[in-house]
C-alpha positions in Angstrom: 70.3 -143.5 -71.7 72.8 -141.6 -73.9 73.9 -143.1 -77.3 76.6 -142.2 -79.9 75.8 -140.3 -83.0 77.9 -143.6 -84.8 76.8 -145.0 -88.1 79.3 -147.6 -87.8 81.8 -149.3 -85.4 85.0 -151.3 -86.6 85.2 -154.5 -84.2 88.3 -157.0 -84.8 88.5 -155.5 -88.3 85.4 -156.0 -89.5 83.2 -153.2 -90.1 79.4 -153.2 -88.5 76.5 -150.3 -89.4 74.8 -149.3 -86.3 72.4 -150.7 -85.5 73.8 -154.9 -86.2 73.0 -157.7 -84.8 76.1 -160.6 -83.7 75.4 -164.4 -83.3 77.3 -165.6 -79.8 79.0 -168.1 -80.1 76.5 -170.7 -78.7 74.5 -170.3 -81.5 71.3 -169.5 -80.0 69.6 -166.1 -79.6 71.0 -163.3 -81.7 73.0 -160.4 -79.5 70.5 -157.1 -81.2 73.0 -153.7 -80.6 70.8 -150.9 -81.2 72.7 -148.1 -80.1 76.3 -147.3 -79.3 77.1 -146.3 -75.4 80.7 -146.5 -75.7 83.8 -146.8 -78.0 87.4 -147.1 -77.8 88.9 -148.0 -80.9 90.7 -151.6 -81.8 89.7 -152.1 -77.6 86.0 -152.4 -76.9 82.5 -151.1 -77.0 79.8 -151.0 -75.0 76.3 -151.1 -77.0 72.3 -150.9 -75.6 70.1 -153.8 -77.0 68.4 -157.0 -76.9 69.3 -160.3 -76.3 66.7 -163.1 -75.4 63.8 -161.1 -75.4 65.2 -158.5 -72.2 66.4 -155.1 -72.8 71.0 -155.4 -71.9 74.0 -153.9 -72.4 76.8 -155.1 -74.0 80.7 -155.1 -73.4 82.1 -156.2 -76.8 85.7 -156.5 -75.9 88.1 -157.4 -79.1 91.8 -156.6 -78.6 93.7 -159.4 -79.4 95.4 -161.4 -76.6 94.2 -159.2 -73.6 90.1 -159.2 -74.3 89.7 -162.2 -72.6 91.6 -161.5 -69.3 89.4 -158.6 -69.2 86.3 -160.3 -69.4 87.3 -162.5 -66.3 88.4 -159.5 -64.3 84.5 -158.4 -65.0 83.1 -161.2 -63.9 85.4 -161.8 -60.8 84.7 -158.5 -59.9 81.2 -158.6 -60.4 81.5 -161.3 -57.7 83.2 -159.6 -55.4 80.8 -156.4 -55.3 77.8 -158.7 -55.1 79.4 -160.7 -51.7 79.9 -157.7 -50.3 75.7 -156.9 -50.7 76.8 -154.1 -53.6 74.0 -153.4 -55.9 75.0 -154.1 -59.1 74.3 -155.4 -62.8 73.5 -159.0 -62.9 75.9 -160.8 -65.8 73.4 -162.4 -68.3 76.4 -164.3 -70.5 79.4 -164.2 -71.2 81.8 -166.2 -74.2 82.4 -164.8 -77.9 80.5 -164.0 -81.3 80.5 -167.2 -83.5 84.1 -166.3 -85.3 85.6 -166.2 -81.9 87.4 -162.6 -82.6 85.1 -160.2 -80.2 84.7 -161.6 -76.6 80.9 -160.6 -75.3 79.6 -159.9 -71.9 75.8 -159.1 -71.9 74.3 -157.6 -68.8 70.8 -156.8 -67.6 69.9 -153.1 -68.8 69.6 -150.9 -65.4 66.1 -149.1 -66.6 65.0 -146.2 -66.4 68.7 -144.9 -64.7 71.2 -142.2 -64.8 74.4 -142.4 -64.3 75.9 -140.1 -61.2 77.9 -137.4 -63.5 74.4 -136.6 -65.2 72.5 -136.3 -61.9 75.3 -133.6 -60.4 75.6 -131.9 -64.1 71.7 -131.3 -64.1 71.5 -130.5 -60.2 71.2 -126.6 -59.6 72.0 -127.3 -56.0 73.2 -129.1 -52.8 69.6 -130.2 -52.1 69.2 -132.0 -55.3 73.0 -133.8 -55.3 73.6 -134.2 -51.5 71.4 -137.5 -51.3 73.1 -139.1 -54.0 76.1 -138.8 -52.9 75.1 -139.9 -49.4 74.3 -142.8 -51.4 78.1 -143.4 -52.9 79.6 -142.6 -49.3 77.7 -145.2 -48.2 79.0 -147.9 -51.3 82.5 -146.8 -51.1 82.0 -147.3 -47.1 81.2 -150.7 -47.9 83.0 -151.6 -50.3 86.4 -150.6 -48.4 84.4 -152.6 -45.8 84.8 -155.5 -47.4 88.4 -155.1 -48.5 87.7 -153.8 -51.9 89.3 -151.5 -54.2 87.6 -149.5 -56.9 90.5 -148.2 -59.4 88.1 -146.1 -61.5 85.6 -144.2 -59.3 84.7 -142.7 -62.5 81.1 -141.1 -61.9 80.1 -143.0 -64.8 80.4 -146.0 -63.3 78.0 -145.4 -60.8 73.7 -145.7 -61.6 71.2 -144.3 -59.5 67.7 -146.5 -60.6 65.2 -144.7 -60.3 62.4 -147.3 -59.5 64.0 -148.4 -56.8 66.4 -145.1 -55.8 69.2 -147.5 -55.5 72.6 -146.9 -56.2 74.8 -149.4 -58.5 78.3 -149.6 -59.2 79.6 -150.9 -62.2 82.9 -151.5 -64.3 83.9 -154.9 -62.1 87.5 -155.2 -63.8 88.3 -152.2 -62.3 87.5 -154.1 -58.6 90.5 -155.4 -56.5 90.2 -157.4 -53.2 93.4 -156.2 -51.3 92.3 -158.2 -48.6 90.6 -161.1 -48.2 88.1 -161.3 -45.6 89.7 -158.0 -43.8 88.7 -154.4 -44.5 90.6 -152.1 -45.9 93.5 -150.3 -44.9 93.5 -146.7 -43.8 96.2 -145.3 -46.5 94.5 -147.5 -49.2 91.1 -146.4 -48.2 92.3 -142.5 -48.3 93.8 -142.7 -51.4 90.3 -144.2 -53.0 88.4 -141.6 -50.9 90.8 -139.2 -52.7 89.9 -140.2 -56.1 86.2 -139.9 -55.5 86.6 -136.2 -54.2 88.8 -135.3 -56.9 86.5 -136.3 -59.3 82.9 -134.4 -57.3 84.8 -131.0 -57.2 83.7 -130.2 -53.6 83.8 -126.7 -52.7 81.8 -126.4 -49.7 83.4 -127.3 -47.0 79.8 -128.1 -45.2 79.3 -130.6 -47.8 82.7 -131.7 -47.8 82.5 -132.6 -44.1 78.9 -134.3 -44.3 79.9 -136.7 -47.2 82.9 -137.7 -45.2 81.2 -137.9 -42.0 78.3 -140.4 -43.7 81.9 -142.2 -44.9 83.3 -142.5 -41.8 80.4 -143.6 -39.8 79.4 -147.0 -42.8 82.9 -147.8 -41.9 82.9 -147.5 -38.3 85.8 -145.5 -38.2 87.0 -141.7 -37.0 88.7 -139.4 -39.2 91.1 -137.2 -37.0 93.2 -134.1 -38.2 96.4 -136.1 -39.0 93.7 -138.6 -41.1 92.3 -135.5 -43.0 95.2 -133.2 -43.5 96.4 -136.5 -46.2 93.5 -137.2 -47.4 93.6 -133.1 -48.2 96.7 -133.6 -49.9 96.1 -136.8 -51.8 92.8 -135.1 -53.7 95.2 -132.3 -54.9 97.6 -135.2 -56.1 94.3 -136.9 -57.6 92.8 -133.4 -59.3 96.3 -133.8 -60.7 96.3 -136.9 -62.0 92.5 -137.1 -63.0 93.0 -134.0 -65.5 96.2 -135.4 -66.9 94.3 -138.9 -67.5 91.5 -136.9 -69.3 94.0 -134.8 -71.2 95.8 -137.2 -73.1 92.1 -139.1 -74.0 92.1 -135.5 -76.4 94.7 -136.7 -78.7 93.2 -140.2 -79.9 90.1 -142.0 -81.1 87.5 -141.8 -78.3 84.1 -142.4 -77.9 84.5 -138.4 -78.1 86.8 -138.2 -80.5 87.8 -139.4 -84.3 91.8 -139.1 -84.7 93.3 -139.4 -88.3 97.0 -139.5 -88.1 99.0 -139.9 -91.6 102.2 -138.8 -92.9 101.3 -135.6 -94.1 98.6 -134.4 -91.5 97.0 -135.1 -88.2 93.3 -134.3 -87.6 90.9 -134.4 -84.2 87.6 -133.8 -84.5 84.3 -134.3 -82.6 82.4 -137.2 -83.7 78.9 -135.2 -83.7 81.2 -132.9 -85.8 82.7 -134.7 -87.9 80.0 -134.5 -91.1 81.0 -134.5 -94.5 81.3 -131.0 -94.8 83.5 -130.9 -91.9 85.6 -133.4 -93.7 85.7 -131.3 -97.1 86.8 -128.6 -95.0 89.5 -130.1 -93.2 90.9 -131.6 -96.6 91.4 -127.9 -97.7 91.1 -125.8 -94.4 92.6 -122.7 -96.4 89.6 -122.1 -98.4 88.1 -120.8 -95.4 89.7 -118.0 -95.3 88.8 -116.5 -98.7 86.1 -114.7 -96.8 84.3 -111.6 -97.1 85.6 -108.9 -94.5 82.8 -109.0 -92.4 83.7 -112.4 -91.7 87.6 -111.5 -91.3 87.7 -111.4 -87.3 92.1 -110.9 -87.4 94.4 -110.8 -89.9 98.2 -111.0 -88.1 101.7 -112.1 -89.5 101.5 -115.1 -87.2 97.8 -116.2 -87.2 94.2 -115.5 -89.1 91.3 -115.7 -87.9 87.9 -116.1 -89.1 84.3 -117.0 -88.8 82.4 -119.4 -90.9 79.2 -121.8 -91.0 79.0 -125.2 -91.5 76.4 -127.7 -90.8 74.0 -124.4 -89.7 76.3 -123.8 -86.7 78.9 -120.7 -86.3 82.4 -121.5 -85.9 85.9 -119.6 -85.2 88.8 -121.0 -87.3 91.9 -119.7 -86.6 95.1 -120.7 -88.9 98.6 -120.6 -87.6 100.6 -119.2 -90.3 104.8 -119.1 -90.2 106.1 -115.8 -90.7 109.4 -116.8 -92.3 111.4 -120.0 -93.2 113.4 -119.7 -90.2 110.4 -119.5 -88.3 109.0 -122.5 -89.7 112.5 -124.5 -89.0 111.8 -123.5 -85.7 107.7 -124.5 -85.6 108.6 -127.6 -87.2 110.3 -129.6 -84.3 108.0 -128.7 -81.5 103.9 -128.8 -80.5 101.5 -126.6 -82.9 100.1 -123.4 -81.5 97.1 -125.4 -82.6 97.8 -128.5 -80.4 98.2 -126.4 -77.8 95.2 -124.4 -77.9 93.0 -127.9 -78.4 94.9 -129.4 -75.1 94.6 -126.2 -73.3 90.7 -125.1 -73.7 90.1 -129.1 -72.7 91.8 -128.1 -69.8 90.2 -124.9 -68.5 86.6 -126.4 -69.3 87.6 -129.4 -66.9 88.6 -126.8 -64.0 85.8 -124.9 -64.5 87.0 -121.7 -66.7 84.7 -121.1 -69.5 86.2 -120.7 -73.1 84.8 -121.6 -76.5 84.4 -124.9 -76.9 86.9 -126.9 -79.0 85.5 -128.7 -82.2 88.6 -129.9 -84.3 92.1 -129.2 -84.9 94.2 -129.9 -88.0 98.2 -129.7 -88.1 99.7 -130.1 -91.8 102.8 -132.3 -91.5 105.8 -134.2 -93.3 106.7 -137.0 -90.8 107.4 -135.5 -87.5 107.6 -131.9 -88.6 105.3 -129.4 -88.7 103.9 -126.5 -90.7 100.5 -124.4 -90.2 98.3 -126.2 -88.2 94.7 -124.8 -87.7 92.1 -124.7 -84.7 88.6 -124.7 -84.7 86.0 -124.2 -82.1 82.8 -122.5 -81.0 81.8 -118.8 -81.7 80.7 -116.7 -78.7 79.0 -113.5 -79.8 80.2 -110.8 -77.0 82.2 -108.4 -76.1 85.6 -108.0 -74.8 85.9 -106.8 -71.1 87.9 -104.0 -72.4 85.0 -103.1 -74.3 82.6 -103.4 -71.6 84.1 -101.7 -69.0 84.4 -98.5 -71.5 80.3 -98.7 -72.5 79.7 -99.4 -69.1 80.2 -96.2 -67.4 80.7 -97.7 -64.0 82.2 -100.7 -61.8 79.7 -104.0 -62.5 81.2 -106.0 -59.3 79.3 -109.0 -60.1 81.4 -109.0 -63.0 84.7 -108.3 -61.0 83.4 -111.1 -59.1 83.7 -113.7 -61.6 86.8 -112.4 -62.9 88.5 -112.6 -59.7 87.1 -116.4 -59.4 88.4 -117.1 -62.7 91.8 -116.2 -61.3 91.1 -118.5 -58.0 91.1 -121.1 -60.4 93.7 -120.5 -62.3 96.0 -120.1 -59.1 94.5 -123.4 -57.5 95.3 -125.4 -61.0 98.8 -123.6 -61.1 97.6 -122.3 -64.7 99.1 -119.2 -66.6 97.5 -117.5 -69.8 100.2 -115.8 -70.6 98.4 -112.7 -72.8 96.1 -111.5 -69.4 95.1 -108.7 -72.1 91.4 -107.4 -71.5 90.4 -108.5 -75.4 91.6 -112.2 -74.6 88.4 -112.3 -72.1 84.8 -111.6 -74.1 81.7 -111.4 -72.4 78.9 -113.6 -73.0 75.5 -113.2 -71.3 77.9 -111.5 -68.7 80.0 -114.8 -68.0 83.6 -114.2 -69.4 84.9 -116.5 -71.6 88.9 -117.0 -72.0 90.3 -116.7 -75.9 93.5 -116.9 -77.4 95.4 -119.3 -75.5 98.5 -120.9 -77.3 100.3 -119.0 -74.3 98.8 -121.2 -71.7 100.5 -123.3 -69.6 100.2 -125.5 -66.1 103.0 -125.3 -64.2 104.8 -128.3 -62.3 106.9 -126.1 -60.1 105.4 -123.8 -57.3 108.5 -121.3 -58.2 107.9 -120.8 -62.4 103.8 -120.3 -61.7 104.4 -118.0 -59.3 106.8 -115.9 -61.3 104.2 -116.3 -64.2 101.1 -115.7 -62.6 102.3 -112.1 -61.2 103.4 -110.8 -64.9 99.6 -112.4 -65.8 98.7 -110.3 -63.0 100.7 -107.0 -63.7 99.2 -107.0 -67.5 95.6 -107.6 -66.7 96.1 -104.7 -64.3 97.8 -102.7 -66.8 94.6 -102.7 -69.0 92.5 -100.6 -66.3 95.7 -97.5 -66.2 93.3 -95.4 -67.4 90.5 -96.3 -64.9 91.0 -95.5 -61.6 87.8 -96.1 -59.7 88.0 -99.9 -62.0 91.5 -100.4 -61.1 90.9 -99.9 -57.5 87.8 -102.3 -57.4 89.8 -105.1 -58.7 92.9 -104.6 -56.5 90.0 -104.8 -53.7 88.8 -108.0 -54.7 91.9 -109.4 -55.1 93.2 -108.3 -51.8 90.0 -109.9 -50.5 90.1 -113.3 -52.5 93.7 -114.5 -51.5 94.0 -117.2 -49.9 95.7 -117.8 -46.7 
């Protein structure tokens, strides 16, 4: 079961060291929270522990005047899972610590378990994933069944036990009985359906159709063209609106996340990354770049660029610098490069386009303005695709390949770099990996990514002028890998 790397939690302003112990409010056995699960600042947490001799889990909820209407939607929609015969945790107790400030809801720990994001990360392929999600066909088929809708078919929420292979869903608050006694209606049901999809990233249409057909046949029902061609277009709507919801989880205090927001700076970080040399560095960020020139990876008017250790790891910090006043009156009023690199290499990891990973960013500010604001993230030893292609000698198509499916992507999430120049893409254990990306942008509008996806397209092409025989082979592909 995965934990957080916390050494201490603030709960209704009062600070606890990890691991702590709280005394319920009925005054008998002591609540023991070893580890941290979850963590949403000044809302809730969930903790792993012991409580009356049996291993639980913990919802600590403790935001004033709305923690304990939250606690009853958890245990009326506990209810309503279980009367519909859906596995899942049984509710142990529930009232407050003994000040009354944190409400407490203590559950029976699901052991040994993983949740259903962990079991498709770690499968390598349909085989290993397909009966699981048999399995959550099958739930959501009767849970629509019984008139019930799920408002966070997050994977998360849903345990596969291994002693008994049975599936559980969890998170009751998020559980609605539209209808009482009556199952579900079709738009409803398709719009749920929708939000499960979005969230598996389905791209085999085999697949695709089994896990609907296993859907359709718990509820007894047919899905027809008309029935499919919306539920086609509410999973677009729902890729939409999943990515959006992750996105703006980047810019505050997570269970991912620390977020320091004062007058004169704001500061994301990783919590696994957030030591205390990371904090001496992001107190003085510029004395990273008094570096050797070895370590001097770009040094531009408008940004620098360099590597450096810390904690034993390699890291690329780049600083945005402003290249006159008037360019900093003009900086000053609007989102950092740096803010827009951190939201946008969140965003190509979560549609599937690799890029460095992002580890903290800093902007310095007065207020609402602005000045240089620095990024931090992984460092990927490689080399560019420029480079490649030169040392090379010939056409690598399975490199063309994955090029050409970085660009399927890119058109199916309406996204534009905005720099397609062959050093923005390096090479890493021949997977390309996208840099430099303060460009970036996902269009809205049909019209404005179309115009900016073909100059993407007519500069990336522009790289290969000089090689014919390369030039051709991705024109090829291209040609091949439109869609209809």
């Amino acid at each position: 079961m995965k934990s957080l790397d916390i050494k201490h939690i603030v709960l209704a302003g009062k600070r606890y060291e990890v691991p702590f112990t709280l005394q319920p409010g009925d005054g008998r056995n002591l609540l023991e929270c070893e580890q941290v699960l979850r963590f949403v600042p000044g809302k809730r947490a969930v903790v792993f522990g012991q409580w009356n001799g049996q291993r639980i889990v913990a919802k600590l909820f403790f935001k004033p005047f709305v923690s304990k209407k939250h606690v009853q939607r958890e245990i009326k929609g506990s209810g309503l899972l279980k009367k519909a015969g859906i596995d899942t945790a049984d509710i142990l107790y529930s009232g407050t610590d003994a000040d009354e400030n944190i409400n407490i809801l203590v559950f029976n720990a699901l052991m040994p378990s993983k949740s259903l994001e962990s079991i498709i990360e770690a499968g390598n392929n349909r085989e290993d994933i397909t009966p699981c999600l048999e399995k959550l066909m099958i739930l959501i088929g009767k849970m629509h069944n019984a008139g019930l809708f799920h408002n966070d078919l997050h994977l998360n929420n849903f345990l596969l036990v291994s002693r008994s292979n049975t599936l559980y869903a969890l998170d009751g608050a998020a559980v609605e009985e539209k209808k009482k006694n009556a199952a579900l209606g079709m738009a409803l049901s398709l719009k749920n359906l929708a939000d499960v999809f979005a969230r598996l990233k389905i791209k085999n249409n085999a697949l695709f159709n089994a896990l609907l057909n296993t859907y359709a046949r718990t509820r007894g029902i047919h899905i027809d063209a008309e029935r499919l061609g919306l539920l086609e277009k509410l999973i677009k709507k729902e890729e939409r609106a999943v990515l959006n919801k992750y996105l703006k989880k980047m810019f505050r205090s997570s269970t991912r996340h620390i977020c320091k927001r004062k007058l004169t700076s704001l500061v994301i970080c990783r919590r696994e990354f957030y030591t205390p040399a990371m904090k001496a560095f992001l107190n003085n960020p510029d004395a990273a770049f008094d570096v050797p020139e070895d370590r001097l990876l770009k040094a531009g008017n408008s940004s620098t660029v360099v590597r450096m250790f810390m904690d034993g790891k390699e890291m690329v910090v780049k600083r945005y610098n402003m290249k006159t006043w008037l360019h900093a009156l003009r900086r000053a009023v609007i989102k950092s490069r740096a803010h827009i690199s951190w939201y946008n290499s969140h965003m190509l990891l979560k549609v599937g386009i690799s890029t460095p990973k992002p580890i903290a960013f800093k902007e310095n500010r007065l207020g609402v303005f602005r000045n240089k604001a620095y990024f931090i993230c992984d460092f990927i030893p490689g080399t560019s695709l420029r480079n490649y292609f030169k040392a090379a000698g010939s056409v690598d198509n399975r490199i063309l390949e994955k090029i050409v499916q970085m660009v399927r992507i890119f058109k199916a999430s309406r996204i534009s770099h905005g720099d397609m120049k062959a050093s923005n893409i390096i090479l890493h254990e021949n997977k390309p990996f996208l840099i430099d990306l303060d460009s970036m942008k996902q269009h809205k509008v049909s019209f404005f990514f179309t115009r900016a996806h073909c100059k993407d397209m007519k500069r990336f092409m522009k790289n290969w002028a000089d090689q014919p025989e390369l030039l051709h082979g991705f024109k090829v592909l291209f040609r091949e890998n439109e869609s209809p």
